[in-house]
C-alpha positions in Angstrom: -9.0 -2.2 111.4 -11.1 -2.9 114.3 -9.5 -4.3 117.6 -11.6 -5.9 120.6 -9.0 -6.3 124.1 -11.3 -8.5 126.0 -10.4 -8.6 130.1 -13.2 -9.6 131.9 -11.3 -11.4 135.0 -10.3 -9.3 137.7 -9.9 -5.4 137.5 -5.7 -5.7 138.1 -6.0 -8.4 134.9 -7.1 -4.7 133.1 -4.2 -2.8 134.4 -2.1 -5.5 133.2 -3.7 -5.7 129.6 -2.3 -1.4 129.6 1.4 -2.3 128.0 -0.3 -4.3 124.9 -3.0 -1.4 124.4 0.3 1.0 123.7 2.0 -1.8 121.9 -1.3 -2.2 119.6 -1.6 1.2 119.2 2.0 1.4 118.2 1.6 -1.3 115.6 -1.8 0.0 114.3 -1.9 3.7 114.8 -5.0 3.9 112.7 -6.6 1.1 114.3 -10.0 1.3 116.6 -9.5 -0.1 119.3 -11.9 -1.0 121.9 -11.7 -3.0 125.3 -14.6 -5.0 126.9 -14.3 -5.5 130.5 -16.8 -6.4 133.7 -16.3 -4.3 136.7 -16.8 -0.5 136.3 -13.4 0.2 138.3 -11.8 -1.7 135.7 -13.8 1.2 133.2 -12.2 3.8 136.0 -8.9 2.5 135.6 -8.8 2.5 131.8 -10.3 6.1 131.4 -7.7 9.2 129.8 -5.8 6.1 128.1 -5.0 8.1 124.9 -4.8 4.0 123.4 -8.0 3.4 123.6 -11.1 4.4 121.3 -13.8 3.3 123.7 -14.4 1.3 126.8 -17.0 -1.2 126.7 -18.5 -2.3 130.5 -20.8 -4.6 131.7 -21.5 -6.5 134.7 -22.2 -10.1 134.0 -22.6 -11.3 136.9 -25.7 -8.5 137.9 -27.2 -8.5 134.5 -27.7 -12.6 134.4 -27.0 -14.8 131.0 -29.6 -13.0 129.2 -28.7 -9.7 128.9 -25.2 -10.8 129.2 -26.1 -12.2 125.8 -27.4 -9.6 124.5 -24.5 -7.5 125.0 -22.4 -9.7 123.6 -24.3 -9.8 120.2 -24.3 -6.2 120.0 -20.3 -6.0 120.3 -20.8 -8.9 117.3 -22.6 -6.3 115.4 -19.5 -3.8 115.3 -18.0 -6.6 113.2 -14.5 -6.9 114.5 -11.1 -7.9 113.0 -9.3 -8.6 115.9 -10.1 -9.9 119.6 -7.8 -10.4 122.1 -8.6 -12.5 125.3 -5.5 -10.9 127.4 -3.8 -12.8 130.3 -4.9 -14.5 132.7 -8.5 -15.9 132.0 -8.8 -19.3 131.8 -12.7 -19.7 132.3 -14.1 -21.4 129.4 -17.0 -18.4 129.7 -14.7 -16.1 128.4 -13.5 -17.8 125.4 -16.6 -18.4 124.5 -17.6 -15.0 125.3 -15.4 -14.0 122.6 -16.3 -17.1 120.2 -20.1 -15.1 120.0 -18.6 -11.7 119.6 -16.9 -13.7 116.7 -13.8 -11.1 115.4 -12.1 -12.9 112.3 -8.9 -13.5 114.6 -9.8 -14.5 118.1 -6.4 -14.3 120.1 -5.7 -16.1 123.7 -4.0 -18.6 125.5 -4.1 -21.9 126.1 -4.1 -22.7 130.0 -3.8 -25.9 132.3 -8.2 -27.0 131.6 -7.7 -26.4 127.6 -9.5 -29.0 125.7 -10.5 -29.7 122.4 -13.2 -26.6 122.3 -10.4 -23.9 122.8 -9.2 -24.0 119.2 -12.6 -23.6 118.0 -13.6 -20.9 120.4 -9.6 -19.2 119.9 -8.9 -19.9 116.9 -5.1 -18.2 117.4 -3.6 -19.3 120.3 -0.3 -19.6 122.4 0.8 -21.7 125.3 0.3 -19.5 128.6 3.9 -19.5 130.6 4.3 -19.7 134.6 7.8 -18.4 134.0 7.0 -15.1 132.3 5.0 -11.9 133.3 1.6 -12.0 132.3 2.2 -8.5 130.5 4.6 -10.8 128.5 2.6 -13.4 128.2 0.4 -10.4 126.6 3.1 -8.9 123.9 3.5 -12.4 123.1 0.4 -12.5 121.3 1.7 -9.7 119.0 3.1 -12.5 116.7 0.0 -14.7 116.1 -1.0 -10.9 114.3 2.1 -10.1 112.1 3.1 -7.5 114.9 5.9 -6.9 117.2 7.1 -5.0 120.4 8.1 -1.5 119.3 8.4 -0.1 122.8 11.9 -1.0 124.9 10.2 -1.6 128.4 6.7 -2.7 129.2 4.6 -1.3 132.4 1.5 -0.8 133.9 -0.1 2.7 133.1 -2.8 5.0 134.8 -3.3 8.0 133.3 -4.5 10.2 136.4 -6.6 13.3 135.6 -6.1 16.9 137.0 -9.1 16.6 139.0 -7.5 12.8 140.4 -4.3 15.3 141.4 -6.2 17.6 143.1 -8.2 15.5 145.3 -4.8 13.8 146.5 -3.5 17.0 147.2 -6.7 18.1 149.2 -6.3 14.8 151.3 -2.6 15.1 152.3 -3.0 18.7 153.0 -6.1 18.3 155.2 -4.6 15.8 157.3 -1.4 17.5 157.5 0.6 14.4 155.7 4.5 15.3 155.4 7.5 12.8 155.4 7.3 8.9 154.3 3.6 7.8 154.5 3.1 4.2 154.4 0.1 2.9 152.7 -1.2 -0.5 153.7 -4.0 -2.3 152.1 -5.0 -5.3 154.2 -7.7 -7.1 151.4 -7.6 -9.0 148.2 -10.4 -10.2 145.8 -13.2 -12.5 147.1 -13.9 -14.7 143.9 -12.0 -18.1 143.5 -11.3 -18.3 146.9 -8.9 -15.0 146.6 -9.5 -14.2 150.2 -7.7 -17.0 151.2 -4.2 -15.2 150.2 -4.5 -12.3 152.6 -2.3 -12.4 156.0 -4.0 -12.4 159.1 -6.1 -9.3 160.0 -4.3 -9.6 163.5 -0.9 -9.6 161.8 -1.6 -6.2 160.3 -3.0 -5.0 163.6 0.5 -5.8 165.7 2.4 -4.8 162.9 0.5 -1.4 163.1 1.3 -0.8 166.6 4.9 -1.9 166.6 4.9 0.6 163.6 3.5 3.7 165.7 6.2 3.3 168.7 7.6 5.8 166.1 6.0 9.0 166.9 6.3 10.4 163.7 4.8 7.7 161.7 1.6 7.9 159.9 -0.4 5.2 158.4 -3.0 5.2 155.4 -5.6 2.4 155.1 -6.5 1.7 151.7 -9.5 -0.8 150.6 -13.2 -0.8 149.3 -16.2 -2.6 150.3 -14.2 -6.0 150.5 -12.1 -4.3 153.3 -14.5 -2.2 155.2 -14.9 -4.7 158.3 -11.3 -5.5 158.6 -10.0 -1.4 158.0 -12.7 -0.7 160.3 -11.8 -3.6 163.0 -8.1 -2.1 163.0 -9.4 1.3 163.1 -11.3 0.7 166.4 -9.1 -1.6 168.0 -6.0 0.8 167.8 -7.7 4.2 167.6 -5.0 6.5 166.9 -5.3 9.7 164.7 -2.0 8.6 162.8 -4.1 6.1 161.3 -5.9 7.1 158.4 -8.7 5.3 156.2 -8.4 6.4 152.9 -12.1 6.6 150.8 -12.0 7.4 147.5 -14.4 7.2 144.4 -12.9 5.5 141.9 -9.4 3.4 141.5 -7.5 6.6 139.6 -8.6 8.3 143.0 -7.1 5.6 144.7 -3.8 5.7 142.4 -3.2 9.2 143.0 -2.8 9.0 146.5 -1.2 5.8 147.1 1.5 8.1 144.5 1.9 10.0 147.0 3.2 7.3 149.4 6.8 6.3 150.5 6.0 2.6 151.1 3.3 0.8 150.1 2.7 -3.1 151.7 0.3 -5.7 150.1 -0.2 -8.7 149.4 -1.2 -10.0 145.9 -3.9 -7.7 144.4 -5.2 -5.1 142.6 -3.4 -2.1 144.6 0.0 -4.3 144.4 0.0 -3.3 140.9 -1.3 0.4 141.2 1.4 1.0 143.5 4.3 -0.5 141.0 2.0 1.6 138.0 2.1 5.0 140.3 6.6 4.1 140.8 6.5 4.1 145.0 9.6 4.3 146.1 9.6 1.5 148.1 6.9 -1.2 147.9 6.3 -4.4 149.6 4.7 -7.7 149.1 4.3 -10.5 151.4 4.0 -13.4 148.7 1.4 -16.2 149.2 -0.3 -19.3 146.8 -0.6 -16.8 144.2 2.8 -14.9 144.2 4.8 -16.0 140.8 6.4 -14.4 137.9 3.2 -14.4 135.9 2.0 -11.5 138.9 5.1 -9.7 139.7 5.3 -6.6 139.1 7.8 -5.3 136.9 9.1 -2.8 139.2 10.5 -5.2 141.5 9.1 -4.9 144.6 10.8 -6.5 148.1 9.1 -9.9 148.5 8.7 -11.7 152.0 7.4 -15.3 151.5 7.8 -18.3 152.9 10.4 -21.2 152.0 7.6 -23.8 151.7 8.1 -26.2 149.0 4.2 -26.1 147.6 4.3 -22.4 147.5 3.1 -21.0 144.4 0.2 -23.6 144.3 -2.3 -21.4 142.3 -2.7 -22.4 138.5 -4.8 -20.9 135.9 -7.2 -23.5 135.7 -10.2 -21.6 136.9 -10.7 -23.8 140.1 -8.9 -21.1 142.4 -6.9 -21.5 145.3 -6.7 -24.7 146.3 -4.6 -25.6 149.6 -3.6 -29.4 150.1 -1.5 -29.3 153.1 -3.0 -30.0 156.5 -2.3 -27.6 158.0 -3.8 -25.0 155.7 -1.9 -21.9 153.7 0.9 -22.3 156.0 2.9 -20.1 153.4 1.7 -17.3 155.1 1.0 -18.1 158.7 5.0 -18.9 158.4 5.5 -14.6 157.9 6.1 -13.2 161.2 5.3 -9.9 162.2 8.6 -9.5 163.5 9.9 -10.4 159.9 7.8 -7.8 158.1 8.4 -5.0 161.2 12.0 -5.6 160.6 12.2 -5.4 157.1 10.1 -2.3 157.1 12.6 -0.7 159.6 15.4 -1.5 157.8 13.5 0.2 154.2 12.9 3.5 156.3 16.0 3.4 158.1 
């Protein structure tokens, strides 16, 4: 049997697809199977997964329609049994993405824009839920293949290398890193308007220097090129050597340092899930248009979000976020400083 996992959406959406790669390889131990995704970190993130056969990546967006194509019709040509459009991609492209690919069963899930063409393009399919996990809304698709959970808890998995270990070590050695580190990382993603769920860059500032009254407290920055300006910004503004930008080469890098960490505070994103994949011992969230059950982690994490009656707004509808009120993402200008400094204390306390 031949398996496609298709998860071409974000590169957390791939850490999130992890749980039903061991499930699938519970259920079909002989099985190939193979996982298509877009951004090469997602590739990083994927890599030593003993549940995978091979990791397919290309870059869509840099490559254009044509080559895209192309691609596409070479992944057609491996003649697959099985493809799986995991949670959450609700983009037309990708069903039809996996519509020219053309496995016999094309799995996914039917989201708030489905029309007529999904059944054609999916042609097994099950309601997406708000209520669930998305790694649940994931093992539910199990059934529509004669399959079912085997495993007794589901959760995100990197499989760090030696080398990964090493490097982490190297860091926290060099800079002389002992006691309960906090790791911040101040960004999200930038497509569909994802920017528009991080707290204010001078939020994280203040917060950072009410958080360094304690002498022994040391800081680690954590972001990529979506974050440079704003790590940089804090860096310059506050310039203290307990501060620490963290730069890595890939996301497993990444992973095994933010292990490392006591706390870890985010907002909704990619390194939200590393942390609760990597078992922090204590990890916060501060929950804007996109926090819901489909995102939370299964780990738990201490939430800080506002009361606001429109808050979760975001749907899987491919349009993004989308803020109605007036006075706009009030969700999170409502999060004090003095709320998040406080809870913080009372975690390290």
């Amino acid at each position: 049997m031949k398996i496609l996992v298709i998860s071409l959406s974000g590169i957390g959406d791939s850490l999130i697809a992890s749980p039903l790669l061991e499930e699938l390889r519970e259920n079909f131990p002989d099985a190939e199977i193979d996982v298509f995704v877009l951004w090469e970190q997602a590739k990083k993130l994927l890599e030593n997964n003993p549940y995978v056969s091979n990791i397919y990546q290309f870059d869509m967006f840099k490559e254009g329609y044509m080559k895209s194509l192309l691609h596409c019709l070479k992944l057609r040509g491996k003649k697959y049994d099985i493809s799986i459009n995991v949670h959450p991609q609700s983009k037309i492209q990708y069903k039809i993405i996996a519509k020219i690919i053309n496995a016999e069963k094309r799995l996914g899930h039917l989201y708030d824009n489905a029309s007529f063409l999904d059944e054609f393009l999916i042609n097994r399919s099950l309601e997406q839920d708000y209520n669930i996990s998305s790694i649940d809304n994931n093992i539910n698709l199990l059934k529509l293949i004669n399959a079912e959970p085997k495993l007794e808890e589901h959760n995100y998995k990197i499989f760090l290398s030696k080398e990964d270990n090493k490097k982490a070590e190297e860091f926290f050695r060099k800079n002389k890193l002992r006691g309960k580190i906090i790791g911040m990382h101040v960004g999200s993603g930038t497509t569909k308007n994802m920017k528009l769920k991080r707290w204010a860059l001078n939020n994280y500032t203040e917060l950072i220097k009410k958080l360094l009254q304690n002498k022994k407290m040391n800081i680690l920055l954590f972001g990529g090129p979506d974050e440079k300006e704003e790590n940089e910004k804090i860096m310059d503004e506050i310039n203290d050597k307990r501060i620490m930008l963290v730069e890595t080469e890939n996301v497993r890098e990444t992973a095994a340092i933010i292990k490392k960490c006591y706390l870890f505070l985010s907002v909704d994103n990619l390194l939200m899930h590393v942390a609760s994949a990597m078992k922090v011992p204590k990890q916060i969230v501060i929950a804007g248009p996109t926090y819901d059950p489909a995102v939370e982690p299964k780990s738990k994490p201490v939430v800080i979000k506002s009361d606001i009656e429109c808050r979760p707004c975001y749907r899987y509808d491919g349009k993004g976020i989308k803020c109605k009120r007036e006075e706009k993402m009030k969700c999170l200008k409502e999060i004090s400083v003095e709320r998040v400094y406080d809870k913080i204390n009372e975690i390290l306390s």
